[in-house]
C-alpha positions in Angstrom: 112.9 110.9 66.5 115.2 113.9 66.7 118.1 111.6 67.8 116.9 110.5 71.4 117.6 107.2 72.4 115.8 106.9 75.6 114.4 108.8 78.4 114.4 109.5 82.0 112.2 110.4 84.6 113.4 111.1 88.7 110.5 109.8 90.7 109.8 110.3 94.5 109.9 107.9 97.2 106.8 106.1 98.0 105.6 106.8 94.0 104.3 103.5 93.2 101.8 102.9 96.5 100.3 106.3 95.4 97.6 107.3 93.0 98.8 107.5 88.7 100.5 111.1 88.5 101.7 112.9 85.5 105.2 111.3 85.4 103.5 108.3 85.0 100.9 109.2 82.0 104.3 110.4 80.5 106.5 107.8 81.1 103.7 105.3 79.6 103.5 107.4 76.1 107.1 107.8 75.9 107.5 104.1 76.5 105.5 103.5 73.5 108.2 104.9 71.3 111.5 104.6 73.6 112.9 102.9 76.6 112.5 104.9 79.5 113.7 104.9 82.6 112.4 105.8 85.9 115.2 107.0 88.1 114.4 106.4 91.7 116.6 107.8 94.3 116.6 106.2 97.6 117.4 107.6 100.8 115.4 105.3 103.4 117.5 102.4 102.6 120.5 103.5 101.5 122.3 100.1 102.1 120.1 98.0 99.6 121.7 96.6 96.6 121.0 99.3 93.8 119.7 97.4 90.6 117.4 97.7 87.3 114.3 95.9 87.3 111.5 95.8 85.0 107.8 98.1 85.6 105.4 95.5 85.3 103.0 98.4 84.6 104.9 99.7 81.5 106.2 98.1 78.7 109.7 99.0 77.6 110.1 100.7 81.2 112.8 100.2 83.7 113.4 101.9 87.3 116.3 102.4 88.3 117.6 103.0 92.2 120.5 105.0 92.8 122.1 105.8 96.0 121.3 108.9 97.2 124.1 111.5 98.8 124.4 113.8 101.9 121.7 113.9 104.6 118.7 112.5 104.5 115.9 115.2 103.3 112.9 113.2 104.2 110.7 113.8 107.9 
């Protein structure tokens, strides 16, 4: 499949207590065929342990916090 081997989306904070968006429709068809991953950057707590854990929403699906860098951009 034109030699991808997975695929990534950034996300927003706050993301999963909201409504289903258009990352997500995509994420979930991709999944079908790939892994993805759902990178999730993460600026309110920057001191929490930055791992991988599973979407229990989406099969094959992954998100992924990284450690944000410089000053916080959020109100």
């Amino acid at each position: 499949m034109l030699g991808i081997d997975s695929v990534y989306f950034l996300m927003f904070a706050g993301w999963r207590t909201e409504m289903v968006s258009n990352r997500w429709h995509y994420a979930t068809r991709w999944a079908r065929h790939l892994p993805v991953v759902l990178v999730q950057p993460d600026q309110i707590t920057p001191r929490r342990a930055h791992l991988s854990e599973p979407d229990e929403r989406i099969p094959n699906c992954e998100i992924l916090s990284v450690r944000t860098t410089g000053d916080t951009t959020y109100a």
